[in-house]
N, CA, C and O of each residue as an XYZ file, in Angstrom:
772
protein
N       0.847     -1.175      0.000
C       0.000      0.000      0.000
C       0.890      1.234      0.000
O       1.891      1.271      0.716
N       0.571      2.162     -0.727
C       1.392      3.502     -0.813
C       0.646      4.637      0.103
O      -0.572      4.805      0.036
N       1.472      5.377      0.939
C       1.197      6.476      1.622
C       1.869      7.280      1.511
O       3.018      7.050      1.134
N       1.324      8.931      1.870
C       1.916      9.983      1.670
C       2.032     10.260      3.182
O       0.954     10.433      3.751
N       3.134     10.332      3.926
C       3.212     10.479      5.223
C       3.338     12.156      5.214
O       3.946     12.871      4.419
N       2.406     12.578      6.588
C       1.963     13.872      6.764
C       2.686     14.473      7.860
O       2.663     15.635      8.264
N       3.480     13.240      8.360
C       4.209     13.825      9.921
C       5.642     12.826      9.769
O       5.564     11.688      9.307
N       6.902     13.416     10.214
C       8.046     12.268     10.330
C       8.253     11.166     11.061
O       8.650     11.076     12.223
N       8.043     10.583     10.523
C       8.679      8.419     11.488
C       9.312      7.886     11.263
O       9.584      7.262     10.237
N       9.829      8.013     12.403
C      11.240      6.938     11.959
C      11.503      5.819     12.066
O      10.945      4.979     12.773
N      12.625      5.668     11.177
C      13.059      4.269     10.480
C      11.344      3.881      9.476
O      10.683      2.844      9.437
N      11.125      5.223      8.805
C       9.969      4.885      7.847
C      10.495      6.147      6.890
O      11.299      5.802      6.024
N      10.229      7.241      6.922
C      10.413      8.647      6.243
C      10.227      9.675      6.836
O       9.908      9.845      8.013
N      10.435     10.445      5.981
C      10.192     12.434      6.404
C       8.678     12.382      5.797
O       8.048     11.601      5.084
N       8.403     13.727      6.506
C       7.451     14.626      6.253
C       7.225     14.958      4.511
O       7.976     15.766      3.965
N       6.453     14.462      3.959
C       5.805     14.331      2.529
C       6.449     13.019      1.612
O       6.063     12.978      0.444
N       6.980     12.420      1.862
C       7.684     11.557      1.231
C       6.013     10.215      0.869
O       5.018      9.906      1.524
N       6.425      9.924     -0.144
C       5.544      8.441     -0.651
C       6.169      7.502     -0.749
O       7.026      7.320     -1.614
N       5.664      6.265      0.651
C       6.234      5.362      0.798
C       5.292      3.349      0.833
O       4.215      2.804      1.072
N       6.060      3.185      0.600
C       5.279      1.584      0.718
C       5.162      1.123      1.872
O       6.199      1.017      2.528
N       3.985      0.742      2.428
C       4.275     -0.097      3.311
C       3.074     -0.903      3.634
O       2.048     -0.588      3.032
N       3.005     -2.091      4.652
C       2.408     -2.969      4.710
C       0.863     -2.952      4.845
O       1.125     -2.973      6.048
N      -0.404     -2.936      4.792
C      -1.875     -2.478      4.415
C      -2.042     -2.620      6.246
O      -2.716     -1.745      6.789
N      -1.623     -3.363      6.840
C      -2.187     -3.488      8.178
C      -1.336     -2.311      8.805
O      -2.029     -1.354      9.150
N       0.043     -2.182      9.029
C       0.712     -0.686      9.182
C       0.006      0.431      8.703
O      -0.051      1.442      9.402
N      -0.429      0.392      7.825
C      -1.044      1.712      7.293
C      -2.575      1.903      8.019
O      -2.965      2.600      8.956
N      -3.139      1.086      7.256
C      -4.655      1.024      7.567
C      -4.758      1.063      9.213
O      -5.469      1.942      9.698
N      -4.269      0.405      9.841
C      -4.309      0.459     11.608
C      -3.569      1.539     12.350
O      -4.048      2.178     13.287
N      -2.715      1.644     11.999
C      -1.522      2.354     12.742
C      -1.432      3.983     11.987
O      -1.930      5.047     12.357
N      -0.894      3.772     11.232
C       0.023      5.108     10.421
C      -1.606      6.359     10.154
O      -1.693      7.469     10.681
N      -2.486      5.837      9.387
C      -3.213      6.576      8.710
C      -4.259      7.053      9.745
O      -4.649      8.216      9.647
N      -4.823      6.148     10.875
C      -5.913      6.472     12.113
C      -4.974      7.245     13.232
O      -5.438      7.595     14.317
N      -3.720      7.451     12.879
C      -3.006      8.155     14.192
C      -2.647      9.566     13.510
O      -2.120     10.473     14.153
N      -2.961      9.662     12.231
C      -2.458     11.071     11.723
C      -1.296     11.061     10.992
O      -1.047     12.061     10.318
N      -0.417      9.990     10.989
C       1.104     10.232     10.667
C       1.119     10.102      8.629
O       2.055     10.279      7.851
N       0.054      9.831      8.436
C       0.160      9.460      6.868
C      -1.379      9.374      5.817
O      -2.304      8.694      6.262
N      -1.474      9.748      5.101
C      -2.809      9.584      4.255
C      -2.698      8.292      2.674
O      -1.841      7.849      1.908
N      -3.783      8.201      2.862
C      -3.592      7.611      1.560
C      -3.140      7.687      0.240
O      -4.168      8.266     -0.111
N      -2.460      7.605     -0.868
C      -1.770      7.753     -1.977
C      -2.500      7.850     -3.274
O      -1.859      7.486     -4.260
N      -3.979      8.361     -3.499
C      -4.562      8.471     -4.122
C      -4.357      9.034     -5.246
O      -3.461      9.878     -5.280
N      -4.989      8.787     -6.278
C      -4.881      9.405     -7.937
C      -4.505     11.059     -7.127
O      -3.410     11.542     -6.836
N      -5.966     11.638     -6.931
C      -5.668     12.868     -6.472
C      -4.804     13.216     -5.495
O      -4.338     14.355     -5.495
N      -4.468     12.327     -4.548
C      -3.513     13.009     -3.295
C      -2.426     13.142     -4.126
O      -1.837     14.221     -4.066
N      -1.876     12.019     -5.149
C      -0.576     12.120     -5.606
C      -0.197     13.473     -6.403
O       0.828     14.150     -6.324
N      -1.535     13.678     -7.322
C      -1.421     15.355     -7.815
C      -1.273     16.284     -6.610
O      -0.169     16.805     -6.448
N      -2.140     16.520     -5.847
C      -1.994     17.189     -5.012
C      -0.598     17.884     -4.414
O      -0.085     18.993     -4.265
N      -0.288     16.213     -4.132
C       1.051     16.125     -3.345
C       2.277     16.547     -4.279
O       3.414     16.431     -3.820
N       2.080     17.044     -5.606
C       2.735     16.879     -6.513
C       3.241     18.514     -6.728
O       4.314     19.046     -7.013
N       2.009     18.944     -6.460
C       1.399     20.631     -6.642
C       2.496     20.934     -5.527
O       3.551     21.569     -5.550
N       2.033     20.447     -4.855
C       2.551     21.126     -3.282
C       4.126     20.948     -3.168
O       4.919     21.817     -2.805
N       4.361     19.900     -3.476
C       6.044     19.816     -3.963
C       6.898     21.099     -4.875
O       7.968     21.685     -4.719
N       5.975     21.147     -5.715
C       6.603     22.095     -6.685
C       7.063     23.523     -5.986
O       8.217     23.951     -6.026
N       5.700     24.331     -5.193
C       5.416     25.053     -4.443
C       6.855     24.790     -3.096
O       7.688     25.686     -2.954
N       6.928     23.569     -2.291
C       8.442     24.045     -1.483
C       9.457     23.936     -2.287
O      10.332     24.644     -1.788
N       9.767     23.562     -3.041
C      11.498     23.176     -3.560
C      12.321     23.697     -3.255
O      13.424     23.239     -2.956
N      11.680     25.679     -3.264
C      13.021     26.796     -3.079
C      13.063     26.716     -1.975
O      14.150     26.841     -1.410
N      11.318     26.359     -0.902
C      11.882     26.529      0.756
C      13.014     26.060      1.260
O      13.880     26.603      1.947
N      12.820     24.136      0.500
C      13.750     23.064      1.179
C      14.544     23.362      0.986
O      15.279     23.207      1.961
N      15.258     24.006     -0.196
C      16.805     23.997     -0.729
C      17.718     25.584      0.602
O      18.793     26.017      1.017
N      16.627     25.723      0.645
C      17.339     26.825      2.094
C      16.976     26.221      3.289
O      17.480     26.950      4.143
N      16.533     25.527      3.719
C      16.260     24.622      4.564
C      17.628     24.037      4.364
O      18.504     24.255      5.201
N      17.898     23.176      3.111
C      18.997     22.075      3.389
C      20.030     22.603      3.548
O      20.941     21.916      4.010
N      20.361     24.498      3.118
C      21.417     24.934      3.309
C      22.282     25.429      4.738
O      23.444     25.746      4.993
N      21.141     25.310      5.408
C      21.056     25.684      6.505
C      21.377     24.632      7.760
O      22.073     24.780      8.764
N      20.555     23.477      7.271
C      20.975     22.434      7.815
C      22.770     21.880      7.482
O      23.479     21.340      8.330
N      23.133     22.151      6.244
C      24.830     22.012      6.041
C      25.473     22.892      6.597
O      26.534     22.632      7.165
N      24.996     24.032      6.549
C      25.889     24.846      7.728
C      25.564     24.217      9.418
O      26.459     23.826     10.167
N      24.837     24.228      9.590
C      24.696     23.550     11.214
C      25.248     22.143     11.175
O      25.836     21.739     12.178
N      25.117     21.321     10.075
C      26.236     20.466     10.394
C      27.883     20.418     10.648
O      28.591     19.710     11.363
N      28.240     21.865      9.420
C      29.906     21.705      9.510
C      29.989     22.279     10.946
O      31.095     22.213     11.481
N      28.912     22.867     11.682
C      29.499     23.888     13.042
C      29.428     22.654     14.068
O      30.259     22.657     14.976
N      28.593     21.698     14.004
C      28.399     20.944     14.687
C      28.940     19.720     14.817
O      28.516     18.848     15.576
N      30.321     19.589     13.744
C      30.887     18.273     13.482
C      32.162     18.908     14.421
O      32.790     17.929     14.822
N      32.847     20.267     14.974
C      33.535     20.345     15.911
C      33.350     20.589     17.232
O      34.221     20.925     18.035
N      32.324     20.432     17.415
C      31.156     20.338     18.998
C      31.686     19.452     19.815
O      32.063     18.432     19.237
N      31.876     19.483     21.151
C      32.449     18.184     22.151
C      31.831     18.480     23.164
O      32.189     19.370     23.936
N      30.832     17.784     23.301
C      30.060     18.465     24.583
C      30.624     17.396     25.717
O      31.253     16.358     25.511
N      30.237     17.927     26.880
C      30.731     17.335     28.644
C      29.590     17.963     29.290
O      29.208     19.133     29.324
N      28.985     16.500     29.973
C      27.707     16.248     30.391
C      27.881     15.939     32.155
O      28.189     14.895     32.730
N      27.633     16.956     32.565
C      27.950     16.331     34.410
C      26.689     15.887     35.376
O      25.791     16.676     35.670
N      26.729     14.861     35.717
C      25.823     14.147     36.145
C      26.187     13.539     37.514
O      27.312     13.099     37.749
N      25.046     13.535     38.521
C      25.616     12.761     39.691
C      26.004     11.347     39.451
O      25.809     11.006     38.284
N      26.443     10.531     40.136
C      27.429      9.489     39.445
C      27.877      8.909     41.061
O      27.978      9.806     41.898
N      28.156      7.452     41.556
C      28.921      6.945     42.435
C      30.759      6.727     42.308
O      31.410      7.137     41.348
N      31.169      6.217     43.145
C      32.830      6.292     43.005
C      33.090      5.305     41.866
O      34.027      5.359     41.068
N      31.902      4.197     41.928
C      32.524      3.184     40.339
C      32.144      3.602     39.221
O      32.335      2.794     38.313
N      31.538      4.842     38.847
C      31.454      5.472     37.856
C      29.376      4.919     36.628
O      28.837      4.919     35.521
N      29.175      4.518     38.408
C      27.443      3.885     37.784
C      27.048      5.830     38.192
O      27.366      6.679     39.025
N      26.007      5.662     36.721
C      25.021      6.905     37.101
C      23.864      6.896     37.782
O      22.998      6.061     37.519
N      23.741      7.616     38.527
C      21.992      8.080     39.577
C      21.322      8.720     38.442
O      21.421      9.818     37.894
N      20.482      7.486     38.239
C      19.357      7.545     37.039
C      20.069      7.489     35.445
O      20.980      6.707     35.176
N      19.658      8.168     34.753
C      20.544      7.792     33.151
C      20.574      8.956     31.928
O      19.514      9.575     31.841
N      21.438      9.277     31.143
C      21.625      9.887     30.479
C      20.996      9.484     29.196
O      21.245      8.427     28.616
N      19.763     10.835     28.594
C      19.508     10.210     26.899
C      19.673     11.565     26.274
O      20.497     12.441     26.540
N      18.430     11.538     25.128
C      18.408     12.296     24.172
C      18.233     13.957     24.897
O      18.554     15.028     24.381
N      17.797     13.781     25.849
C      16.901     15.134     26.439
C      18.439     16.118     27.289
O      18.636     17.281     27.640
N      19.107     15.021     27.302
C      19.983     15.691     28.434
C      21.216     16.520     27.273
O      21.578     17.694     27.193
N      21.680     15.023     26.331
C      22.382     15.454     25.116
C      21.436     17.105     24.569
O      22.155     18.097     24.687
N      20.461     17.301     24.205
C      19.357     18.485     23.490
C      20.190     19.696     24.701
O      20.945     20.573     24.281
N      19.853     19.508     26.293
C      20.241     20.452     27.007
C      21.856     21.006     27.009
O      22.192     22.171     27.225
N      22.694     19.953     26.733
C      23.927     20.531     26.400
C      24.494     21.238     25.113
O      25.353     22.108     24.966
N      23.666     20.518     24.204
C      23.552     21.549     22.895
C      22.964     22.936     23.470
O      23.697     23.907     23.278
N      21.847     23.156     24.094
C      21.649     24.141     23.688
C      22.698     25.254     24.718
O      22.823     26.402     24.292
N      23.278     24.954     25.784
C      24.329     25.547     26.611
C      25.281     25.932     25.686
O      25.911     26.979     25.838
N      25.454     25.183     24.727
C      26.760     25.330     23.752
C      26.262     26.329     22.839
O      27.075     26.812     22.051
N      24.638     26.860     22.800
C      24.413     27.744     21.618
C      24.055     27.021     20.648
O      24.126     27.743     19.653
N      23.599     25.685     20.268
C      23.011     25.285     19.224
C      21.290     24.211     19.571
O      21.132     23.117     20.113
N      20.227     25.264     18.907
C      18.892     24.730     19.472
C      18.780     23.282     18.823
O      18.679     23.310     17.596
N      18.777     21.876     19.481
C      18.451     20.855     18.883
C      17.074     20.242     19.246
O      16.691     20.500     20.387
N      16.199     19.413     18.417
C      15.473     19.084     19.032
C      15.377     17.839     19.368
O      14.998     17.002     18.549
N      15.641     17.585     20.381
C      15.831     15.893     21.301
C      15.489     14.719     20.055
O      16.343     13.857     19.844
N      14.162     14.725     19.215
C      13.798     13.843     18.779
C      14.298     13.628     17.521
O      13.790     12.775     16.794
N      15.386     14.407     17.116
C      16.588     14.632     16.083
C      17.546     13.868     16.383
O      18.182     13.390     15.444
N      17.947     13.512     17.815
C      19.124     12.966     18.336
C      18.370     11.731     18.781
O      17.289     11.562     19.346
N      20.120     10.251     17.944
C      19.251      9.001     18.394
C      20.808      8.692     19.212
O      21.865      9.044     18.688
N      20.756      8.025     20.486
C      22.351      7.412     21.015
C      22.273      6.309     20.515
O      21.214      5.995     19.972
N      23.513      5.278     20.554
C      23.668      3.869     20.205
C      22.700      2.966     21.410
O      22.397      1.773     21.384
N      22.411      3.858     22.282
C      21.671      2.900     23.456
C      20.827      3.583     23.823
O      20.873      4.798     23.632
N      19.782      2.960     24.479
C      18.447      3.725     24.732
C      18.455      5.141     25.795
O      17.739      6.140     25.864
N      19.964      4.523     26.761
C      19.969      5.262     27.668
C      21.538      4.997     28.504
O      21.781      3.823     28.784
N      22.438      5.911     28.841
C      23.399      5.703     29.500
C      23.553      6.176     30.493
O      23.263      7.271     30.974
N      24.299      4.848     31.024
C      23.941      4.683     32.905
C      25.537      4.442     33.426
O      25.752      4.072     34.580
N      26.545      4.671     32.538
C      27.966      4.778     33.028
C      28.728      5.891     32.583
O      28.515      6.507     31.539
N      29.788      6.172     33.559
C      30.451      7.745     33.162
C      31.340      7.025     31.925
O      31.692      5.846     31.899
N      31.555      7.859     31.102
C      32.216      7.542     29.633
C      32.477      8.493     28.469
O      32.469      9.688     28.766
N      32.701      8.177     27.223
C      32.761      8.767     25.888
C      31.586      8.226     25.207
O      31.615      6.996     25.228
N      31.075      8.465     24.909
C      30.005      8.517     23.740
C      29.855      9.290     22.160
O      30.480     10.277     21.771
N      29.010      8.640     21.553
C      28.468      9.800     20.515
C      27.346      9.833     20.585
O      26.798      9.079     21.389
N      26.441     10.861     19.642
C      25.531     10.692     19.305
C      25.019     10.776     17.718
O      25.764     11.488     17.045
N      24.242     10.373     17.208
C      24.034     10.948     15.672
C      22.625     11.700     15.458
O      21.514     11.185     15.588
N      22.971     13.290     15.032
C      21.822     14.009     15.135
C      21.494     14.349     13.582
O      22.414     14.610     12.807
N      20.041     14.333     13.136
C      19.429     13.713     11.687
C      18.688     15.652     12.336
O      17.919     16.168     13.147
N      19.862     16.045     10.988
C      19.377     17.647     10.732
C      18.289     18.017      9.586
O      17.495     18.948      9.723
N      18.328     17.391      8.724
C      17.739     17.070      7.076
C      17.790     15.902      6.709
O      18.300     15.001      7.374
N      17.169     15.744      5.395
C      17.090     14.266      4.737
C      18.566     13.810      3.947
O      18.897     14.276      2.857
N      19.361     12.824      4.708
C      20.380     12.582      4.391
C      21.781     13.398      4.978
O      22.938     13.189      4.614
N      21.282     14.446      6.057
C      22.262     15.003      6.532
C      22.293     14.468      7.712
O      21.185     14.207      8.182
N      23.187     14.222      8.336
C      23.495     13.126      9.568
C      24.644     13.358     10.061
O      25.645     13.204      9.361
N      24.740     13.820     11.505
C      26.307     14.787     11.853
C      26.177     13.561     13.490
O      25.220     13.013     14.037
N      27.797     13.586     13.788
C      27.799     12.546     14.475
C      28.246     13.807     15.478
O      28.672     14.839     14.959
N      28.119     13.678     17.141
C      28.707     14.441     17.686
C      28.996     13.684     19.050
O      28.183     13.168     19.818
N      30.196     13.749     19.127
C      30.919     13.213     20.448
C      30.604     13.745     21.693
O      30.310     14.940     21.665
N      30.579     13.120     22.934
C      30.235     13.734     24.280
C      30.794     13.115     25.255
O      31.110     11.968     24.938
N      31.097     13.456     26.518
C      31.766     12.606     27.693
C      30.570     13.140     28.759
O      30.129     14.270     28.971
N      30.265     11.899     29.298
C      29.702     11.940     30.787
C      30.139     11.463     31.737
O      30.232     10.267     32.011
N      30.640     12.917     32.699
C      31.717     12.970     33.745
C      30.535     13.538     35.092
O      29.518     14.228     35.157
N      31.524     12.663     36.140
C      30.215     13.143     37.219
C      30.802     14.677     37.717
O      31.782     15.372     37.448
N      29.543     14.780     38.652
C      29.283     16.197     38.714
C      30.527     17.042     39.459
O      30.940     18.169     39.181
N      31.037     16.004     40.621
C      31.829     16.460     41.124
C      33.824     16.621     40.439
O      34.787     17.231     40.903
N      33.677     15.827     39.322
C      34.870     16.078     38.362
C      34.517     17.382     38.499
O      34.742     17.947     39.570
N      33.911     18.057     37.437
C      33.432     19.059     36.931
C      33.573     20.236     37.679
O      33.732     21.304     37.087
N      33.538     20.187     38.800
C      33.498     21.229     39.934
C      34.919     21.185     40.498
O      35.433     22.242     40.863
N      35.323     20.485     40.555
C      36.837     20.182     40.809
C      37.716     21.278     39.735
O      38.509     22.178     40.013
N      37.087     20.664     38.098
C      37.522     21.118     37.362
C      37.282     22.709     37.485
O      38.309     23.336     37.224
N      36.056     23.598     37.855
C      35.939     24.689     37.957
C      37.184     25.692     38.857
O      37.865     26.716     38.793
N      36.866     24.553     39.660
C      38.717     25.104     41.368
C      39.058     25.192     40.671
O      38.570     26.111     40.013
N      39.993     24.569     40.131
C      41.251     24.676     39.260
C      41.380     25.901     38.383
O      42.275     26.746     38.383
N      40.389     25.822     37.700
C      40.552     27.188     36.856
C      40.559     28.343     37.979
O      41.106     29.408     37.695
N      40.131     28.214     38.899
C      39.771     29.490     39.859
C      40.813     29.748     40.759
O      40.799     30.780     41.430
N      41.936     28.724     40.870
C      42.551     28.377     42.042
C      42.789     28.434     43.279
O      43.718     28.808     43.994
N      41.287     27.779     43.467
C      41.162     27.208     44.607
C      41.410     26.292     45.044
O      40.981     26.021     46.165
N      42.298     25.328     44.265
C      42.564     24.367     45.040
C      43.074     23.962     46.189
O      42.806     22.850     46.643
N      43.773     24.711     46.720
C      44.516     24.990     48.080
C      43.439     24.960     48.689
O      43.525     23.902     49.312
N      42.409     25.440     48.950
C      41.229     25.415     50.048
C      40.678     24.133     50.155
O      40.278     23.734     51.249
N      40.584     23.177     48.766
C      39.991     21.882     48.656
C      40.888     21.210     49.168
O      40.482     20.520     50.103
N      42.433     21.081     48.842
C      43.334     20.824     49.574
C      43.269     20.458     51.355
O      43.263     19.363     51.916
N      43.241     21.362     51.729
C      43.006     21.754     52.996
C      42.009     21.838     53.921
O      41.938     22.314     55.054
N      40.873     20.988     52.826
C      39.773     20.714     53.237
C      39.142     22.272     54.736
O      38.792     21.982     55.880
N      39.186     23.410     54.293
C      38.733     24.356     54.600
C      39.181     24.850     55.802
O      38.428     25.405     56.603
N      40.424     24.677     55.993
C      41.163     24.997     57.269
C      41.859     26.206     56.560
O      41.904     26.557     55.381
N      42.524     26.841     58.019
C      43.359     28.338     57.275
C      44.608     28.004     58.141
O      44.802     27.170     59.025
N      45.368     28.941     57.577
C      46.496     28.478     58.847
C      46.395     29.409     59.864
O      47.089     29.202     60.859
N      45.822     30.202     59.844
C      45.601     31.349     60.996
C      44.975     30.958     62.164
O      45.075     31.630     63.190
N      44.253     29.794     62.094
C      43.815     28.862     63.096
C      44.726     27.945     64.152
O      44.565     27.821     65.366
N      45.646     27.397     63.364
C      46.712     26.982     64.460
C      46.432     25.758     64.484
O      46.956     25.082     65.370
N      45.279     24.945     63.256
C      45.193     23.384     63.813
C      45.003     23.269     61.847
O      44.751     24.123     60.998
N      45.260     21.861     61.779
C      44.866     21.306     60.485
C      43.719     20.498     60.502
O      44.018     19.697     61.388
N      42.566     20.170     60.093
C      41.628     19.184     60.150
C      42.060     18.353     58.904
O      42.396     19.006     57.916
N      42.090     17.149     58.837
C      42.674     16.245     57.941
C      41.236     15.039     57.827
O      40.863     14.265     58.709
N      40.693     15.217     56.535
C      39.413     14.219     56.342
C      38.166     15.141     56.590
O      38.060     16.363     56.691
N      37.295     14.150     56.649
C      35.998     14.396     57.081
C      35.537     14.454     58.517
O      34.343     14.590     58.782
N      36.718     14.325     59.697
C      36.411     14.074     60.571
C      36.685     15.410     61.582
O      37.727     15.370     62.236
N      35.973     16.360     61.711
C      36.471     17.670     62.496
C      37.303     17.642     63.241
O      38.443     18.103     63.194
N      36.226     16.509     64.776
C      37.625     15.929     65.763
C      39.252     15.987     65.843
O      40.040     16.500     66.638
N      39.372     15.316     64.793
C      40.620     14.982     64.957
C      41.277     15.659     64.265
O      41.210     15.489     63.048
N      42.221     16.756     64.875
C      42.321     17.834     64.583
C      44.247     17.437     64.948
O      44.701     16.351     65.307
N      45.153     18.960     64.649
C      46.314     18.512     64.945
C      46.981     19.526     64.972
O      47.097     20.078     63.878
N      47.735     20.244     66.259
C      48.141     21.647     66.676
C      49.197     21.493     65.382
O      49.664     20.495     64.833
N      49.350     22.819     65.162
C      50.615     23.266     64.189
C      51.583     24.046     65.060
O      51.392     25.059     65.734
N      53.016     23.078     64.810
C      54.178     23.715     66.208
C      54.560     25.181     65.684
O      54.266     25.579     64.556
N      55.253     25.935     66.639
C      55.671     27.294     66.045
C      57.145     26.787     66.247
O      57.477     26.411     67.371
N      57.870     26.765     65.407
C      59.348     27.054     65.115
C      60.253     27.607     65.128
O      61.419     27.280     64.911
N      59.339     29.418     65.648
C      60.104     30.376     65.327
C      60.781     30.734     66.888
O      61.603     31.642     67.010
């Protein structure tokens, strides 16, 4: 059975495309949910008319989409997430979180553009993703998910503060060092002079 799909599905087609597919897919699924109409003598004119009418849109459409790909093929996004010491994540990283770091970086994506190799990632790591800008344009973009507290570590550093993290928030003007998490146990500093 041939349909003119009215909305995008994937791993089927884009938005106006005429495609084949199985009479029970169509007739049950695709055509009673909105996503596609029937392929009729007239829809096909129709659909034919209406083609003619975007061509110049798409072709600035697709140009647009090649520029957002070449900007987006040097993109490296870093995703900070709470995370335990073996590097399992508290809860999981997908499409929605990848969309939020794009758009931090300045580029609006829309989540349902971006597919990962896995439904969902639940360990700190390297990844990619592949984000479907246009028909046939397909930009792969790399990402690391580092937990939250790397990240903040990483901020000290630039700030240099590390000496305070160091020192786990002691001064020396105090006259004692606290060493750990444990206040208690504390440890006079001799004077020498």
């Amino acid at each position: 059975m041939e349909i003119i799909l009215v909305k995008d599905v994937p791993n089927l087609g884009l938005k106006n495309e005429i495609v084949t597919v199985k009479n029970g897919y169509g007739e049950n699924y695709l055509i009673p949910q909105g996503f596609a109409i029937r392929a009729t003598e007239s829809a096909k004119k129709q659909h034919a008319e209406t083609m003619k009418q975007r061509a110049h849109k798409e072709e600035k459409i697709k140009n647009e989409a090649m520029e957002m790909a070449s900007k987006l093929e040097s993109v490296s996004l870093t995703i900070a997430t709470k995370a335990s010491a073996t590097g399992k994540i508290f809860g999981s990283v997908n499409a929605i979180q990848v969309s939020e770091a794009l758009a931090k970086a300045g580029y609006e994506i829309d989540r349902h553009k971006i597919a990962l190799k896995e439904t969902s990632i639940k360990e700190l790591g390297s990844y990619s993703c592949k984000i479907t800008l246009y028909k046939g344009i397909v930009v792969n973009v790399p990402f690391e998910v580092v937990a939250e507290y790397y990240r903040k570590l990483k901020d000290l550093l630039c700030r240099g503060l590390l000496f305070v993290l160091l020192c786990n928030g002691s001064t020396a003007d105090s006259g004692s060092v606290s060493w750990g998490s444990n206040p208690y146990r504390t440890t006079k500093l001799k004077n020498t002079t």
